[in-house]
C-alpha positions as MATLAB code, in Angstrom:
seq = 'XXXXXXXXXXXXXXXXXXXXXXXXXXXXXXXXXXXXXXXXXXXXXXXXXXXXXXXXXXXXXXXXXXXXXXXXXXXXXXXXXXXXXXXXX';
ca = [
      37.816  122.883   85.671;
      36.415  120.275   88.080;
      32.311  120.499   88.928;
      30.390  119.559   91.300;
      28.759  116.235   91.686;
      25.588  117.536   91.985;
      26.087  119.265   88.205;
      25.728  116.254   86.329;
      22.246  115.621   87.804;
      20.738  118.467   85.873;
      21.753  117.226   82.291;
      18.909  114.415   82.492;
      15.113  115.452   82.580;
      13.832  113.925   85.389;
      15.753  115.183   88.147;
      15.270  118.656   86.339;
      11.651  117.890   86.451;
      12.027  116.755   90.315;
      12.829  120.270   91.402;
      10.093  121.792   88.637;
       7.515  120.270   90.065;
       8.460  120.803   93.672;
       8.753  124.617   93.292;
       5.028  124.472   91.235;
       3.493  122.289   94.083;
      -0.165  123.224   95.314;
       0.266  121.286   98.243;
       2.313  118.995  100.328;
       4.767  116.862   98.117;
       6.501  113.168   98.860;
       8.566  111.403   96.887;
       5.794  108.623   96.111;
       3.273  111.455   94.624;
       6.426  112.805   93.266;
       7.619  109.802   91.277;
       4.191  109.641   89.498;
       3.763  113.143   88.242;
       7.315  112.368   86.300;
       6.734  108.709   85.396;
       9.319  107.332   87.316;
      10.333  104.646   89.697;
       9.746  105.911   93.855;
      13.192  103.946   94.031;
      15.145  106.484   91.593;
      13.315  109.604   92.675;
      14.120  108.820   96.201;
      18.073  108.062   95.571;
      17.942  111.757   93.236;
      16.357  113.392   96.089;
      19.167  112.199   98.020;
      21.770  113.514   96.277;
      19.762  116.620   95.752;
      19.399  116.996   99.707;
      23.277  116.308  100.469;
      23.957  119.663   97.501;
      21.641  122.023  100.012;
      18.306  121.626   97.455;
      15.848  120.100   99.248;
      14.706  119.553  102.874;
      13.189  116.226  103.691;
      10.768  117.008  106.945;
       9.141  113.871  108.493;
       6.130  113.743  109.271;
       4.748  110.511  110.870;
       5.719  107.362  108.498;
       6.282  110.148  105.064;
       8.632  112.584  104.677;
       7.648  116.046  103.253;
       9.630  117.525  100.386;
      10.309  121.172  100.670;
      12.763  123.246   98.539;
      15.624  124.991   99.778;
      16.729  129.036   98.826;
      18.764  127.426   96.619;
      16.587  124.234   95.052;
      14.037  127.462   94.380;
      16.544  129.303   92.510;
      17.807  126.399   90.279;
      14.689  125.221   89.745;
      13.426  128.625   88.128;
      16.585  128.675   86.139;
      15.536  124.737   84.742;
      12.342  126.400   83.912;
      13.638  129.425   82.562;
      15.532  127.347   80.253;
      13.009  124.957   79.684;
      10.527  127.396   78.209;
      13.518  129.377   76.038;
      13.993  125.748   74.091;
];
């Protein structure tokens, strides 16, 4: 049975955080404010949201020099499902 890229992403906890925090955002979200709530580098968080974009997740939407992070149908639904899981362990 062959999976998707995208699939292994979610087996680590900061791209499964990535998508958590997006879908609990009060607010506008960017990668840079992004990268600190998880305690990572903007350079990781930026090549995850890549990969994250090209599986139909997120939407980047630039505004000026920054580029707004907004969750997809889809990045909603996976990301209650991380939390979902999250809070049954």
């Amino acid at each position: 049975m062959k999976t998707k890229p995208i699939f292994g992403v979610f087996f680590r906890e900061k791209p499964a955080m990535m998508l958590v925090n997006l879908k609990n955002a009060k607010g506008e979200v960017y990668a840079s404010n992004l990268a600190k709530q998880i305690d990572c580098t903007y350079s990781h968080v930026v090549k995850i949201l890549q990969q994250m974009e090209k599986a139909g997740l997120i939407n980047f939407d630039k505004q000026g020099r920054l580029k707004l992070l907004t969750l997809t149908k889809k990045g909603s639904e996976v990301a209650e499902n991380i939390e979902k899981v999250k809070n049954l362990l």
